[in-house]
C-alpha positions as CSV (number, residue, x, y, z in Angstrom):
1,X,84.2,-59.1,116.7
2,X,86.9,-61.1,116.4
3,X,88.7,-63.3,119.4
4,X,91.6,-61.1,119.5
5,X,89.3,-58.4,120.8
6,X,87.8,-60.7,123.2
7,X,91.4,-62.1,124.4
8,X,93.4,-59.3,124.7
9,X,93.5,-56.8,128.0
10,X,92.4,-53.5,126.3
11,X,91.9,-51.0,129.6
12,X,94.9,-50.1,131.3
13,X,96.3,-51.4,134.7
14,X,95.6,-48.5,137.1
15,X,98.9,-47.1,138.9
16,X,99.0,-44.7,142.0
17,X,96.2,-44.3,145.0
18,X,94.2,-41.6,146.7
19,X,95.8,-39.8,149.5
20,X,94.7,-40.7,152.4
21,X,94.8,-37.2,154.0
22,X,93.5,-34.6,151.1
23,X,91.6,-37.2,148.9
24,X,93.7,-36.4,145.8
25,X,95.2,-39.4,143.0
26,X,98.3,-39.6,142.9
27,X,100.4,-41.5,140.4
28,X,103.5,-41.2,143.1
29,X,101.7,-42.8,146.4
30,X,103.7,-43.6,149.5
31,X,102.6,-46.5,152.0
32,X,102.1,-45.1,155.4
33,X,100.1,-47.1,157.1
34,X,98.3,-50.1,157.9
35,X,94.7,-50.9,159.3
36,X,93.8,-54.1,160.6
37,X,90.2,-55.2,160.0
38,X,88.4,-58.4,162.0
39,X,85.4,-59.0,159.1
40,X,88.5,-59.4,155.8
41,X,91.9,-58.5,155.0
42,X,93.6,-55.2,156.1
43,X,93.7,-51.8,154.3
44,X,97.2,-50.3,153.0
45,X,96.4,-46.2,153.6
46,X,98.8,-44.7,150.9
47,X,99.6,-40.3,150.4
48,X,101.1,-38.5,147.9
49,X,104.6,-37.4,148.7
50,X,103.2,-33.8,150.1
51,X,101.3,-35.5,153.1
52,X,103.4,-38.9,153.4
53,X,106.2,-37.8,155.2
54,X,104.4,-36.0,158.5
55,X,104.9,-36.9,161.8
56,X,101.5,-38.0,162.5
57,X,98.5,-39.7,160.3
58,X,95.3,-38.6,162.6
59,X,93.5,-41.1,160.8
């Protein structure tokens, strides 16, 4: 092995979310929402453009 192959990033950078409604990747997610947690930092809840845009997130 040489140190290239150590140095060098070889898996990809991971772009897009789950949809926070059905469940499903996305590689187009839209933030819409926020949830506050006391024990660490918040959670960004993120849906694919079919479920991002209703009126309500019933989360």
């Amino acid at each position: 092995m040489t140190r290239e192959a150590l140095t060098t990033e070889s898996t990809p950078v991971a772009s897009g979310a789950l949809c926070f409604r059905c469940g499903q990747w996305t590689d187009t997610p839209e933030e819409v929402g926020y949830v506050e947690r006391m024990s660490g930092p918040g959670v960004v809840l993120y849906g694919c453009p079919g479920h991002a845009g209703g009126p309500e997130l019933d989360t």
